[in-house]
N, C-alpha and C positions, 0 to 999 in steps of 0.2 A: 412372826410366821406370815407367809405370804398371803394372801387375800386370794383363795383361789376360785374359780367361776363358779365351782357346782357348791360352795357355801352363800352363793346370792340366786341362783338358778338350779332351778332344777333342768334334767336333759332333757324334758318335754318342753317346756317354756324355752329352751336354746333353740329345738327345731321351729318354735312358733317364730319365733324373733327370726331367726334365719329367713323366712319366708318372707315374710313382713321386710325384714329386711331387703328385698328382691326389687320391693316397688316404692323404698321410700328416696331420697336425694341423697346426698353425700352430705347434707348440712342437718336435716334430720338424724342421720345415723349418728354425726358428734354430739347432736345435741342431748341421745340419746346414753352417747358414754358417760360425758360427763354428767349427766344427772345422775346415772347409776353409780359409777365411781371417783368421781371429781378427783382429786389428787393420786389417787390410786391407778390415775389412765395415763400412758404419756404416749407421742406420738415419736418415732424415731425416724431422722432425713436423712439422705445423701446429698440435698443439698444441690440437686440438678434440675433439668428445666421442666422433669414429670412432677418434679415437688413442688411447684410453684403453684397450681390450683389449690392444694389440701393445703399446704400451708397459710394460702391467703385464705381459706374456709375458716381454720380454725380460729386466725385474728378476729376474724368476724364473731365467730358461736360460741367459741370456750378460748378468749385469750391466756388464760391461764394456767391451760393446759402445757407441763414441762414437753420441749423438742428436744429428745437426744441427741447428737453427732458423736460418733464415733470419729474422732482425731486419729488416724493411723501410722501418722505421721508418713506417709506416702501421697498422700493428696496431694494433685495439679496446685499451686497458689491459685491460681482464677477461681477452682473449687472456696479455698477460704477466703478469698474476696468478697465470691457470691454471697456465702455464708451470710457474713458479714454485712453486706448490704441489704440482705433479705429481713437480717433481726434489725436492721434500725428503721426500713421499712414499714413493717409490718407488726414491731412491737416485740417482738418474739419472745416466749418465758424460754431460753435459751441452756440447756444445758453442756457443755464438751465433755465427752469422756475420753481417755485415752487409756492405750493396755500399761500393765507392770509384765515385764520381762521377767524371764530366769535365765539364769544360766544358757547361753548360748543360744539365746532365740531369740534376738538383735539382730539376726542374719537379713543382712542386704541385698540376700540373692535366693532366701527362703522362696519368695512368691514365685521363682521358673522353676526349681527344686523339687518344691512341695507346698503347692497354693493349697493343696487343703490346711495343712498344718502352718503356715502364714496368715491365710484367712482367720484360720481360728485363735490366736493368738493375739492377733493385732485387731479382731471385731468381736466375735461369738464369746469370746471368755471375760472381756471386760463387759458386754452386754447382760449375758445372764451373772453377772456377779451385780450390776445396778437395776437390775430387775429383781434380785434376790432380797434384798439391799436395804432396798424401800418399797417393799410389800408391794411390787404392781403387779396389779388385776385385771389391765384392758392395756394391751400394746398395740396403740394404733398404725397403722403404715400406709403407704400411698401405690402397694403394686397393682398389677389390673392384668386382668385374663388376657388381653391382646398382647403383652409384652414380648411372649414364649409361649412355643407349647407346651414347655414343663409349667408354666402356672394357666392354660388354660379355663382348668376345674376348679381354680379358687373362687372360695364364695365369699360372701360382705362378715360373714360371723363367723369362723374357725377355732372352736376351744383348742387350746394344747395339751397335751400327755401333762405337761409339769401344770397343772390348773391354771394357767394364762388364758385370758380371751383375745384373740388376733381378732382385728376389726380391719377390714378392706372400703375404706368408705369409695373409693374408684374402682372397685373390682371390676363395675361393667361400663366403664368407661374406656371410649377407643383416643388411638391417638388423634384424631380428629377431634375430637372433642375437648381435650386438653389447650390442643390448637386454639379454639375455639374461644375456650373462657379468657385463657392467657390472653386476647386481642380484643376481649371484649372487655376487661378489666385494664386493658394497658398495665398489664405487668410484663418484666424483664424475664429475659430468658439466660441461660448462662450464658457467659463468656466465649467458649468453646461450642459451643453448639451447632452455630453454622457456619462450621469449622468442619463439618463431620462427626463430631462425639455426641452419639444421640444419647447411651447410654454411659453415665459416667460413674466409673469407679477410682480408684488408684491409680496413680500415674503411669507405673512399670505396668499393669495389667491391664489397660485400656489403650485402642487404637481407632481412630474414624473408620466410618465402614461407608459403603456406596448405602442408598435407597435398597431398604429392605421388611422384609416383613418379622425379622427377629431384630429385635431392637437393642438384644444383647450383644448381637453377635460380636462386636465390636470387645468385649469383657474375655481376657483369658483366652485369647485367639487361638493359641499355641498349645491348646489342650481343647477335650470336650467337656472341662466345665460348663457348669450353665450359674451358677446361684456360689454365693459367699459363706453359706449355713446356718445362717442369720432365722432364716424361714424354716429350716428343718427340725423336725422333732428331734430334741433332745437329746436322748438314747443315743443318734446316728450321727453327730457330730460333737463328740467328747474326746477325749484327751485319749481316754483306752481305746475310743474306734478307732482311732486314726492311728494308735500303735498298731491295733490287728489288721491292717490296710497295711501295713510297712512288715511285718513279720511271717 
């Protein structure tokens, strides 16, 4: 059974830590996962050049904390380069996942067709199937309010509907700031980066974009996506939503 938030917390003690959480660092807040959930915590990357601060954080506070990748088998090579460089870098407890297919959903033209039902096929279903898996109870990730205005209102501590604890250790970190460590650490930025791909996702869904203040915009051009489903509650990115979306 999975290890869910409200059997180590209560929702009072969530809104304390929430708070608490407002004013401590990003190296504090792992420090804090892993001591409540140690193996039970993992952090998930794409592997781009916003990942490079939390990634080098966690080498530092909890190297043992498992990095998922999602292998989507659509990734730029420079992306699995990076990858690659980063874990021999920085040590990394590296995990790869990659989706199982059914019947007809190998489609190599799925992501212009129907990116939600690509997305979820090739990320959201292999993720919550290794979060189910191995009982996690803290899924770390590196997005931050400045990205988009769809995650503005993200904060550092977000329980989920399915008893997940989402932890945002950058939530209020800007892109300056990123800038910032990455130059103060001399660590590498991706490949493609000052190239134009600020935001990087899959190859067919990702294009350079000029100087802007949505950092996605660059993700899924060709639509009004904004997000993968990776971050959405549960319920609204499943296998029946996205029939009743098509029916």
């Amino acid at each position: 059974m999975i290890l869910k938030q409200q059997d180590k917390f209560l929702l009072s003690d969530l809104n304390t830590l929430g708070r608490e959480f407002a004013d401590n660092s990003p190296e504090e807040i792992l420090r804090w996962v892993w001591g409540s959930y140690g193996c039970n915590a993992v952090m998930s990357s794409s592997f781009q050049t916003q990942s490079v601060p939390l990634l080098h954080m966690i080498s530092k506070v909890c190297p043992e904390m498992v990095i998922v990748f999602i292998d989507t088998g659509l990734h730029f090579p420079e992306t699995l380069a990076f990858r690659d460089e980063l874990q021999e870098r920085f040590r990394l407890h590296l995990k790869v996942i990659r989706p199982e297919f059914g019947p007809g959903e190998n489609d190599d033209q799925m992501y212009r067709d129907d990116p939600d039902r690509c997305c979820y096929i090739r990320k959201v279903r292999c993720m919550y199937t290794f979060l189910q898996d191995n009982e996690i109870g803290a899924w770390v990730t590196g997005i931050r309010r400045g990205q988009t205005p769809q995650r503005s209102n993200i904060a550092e501590l977000q329980p989920r509907p399915d008893g997940i604890l989402h932890i945002h250790p950058l939530a209020r970190w800007t892109t300056a700031q990123v800038t910032e460590y990455i130059n103060k650490h001399d660590l590498p930025v991706h490949p493609l980066f000052n190239k134009g791909y600020i935001s990087i996702g899959c190859g067919p869904c990702t294009k350079p974009v000029a100087a802007t203040d949505d950092e996605r915009q660059g993700r899924w051009s060709w639509t009004n996506k904004t997000e993968c489903g990776l971050l959405q509650p549960v319920h609204e990115h499943t296998e029946s939503a996205l029939n009743a979306k098509t029916t």
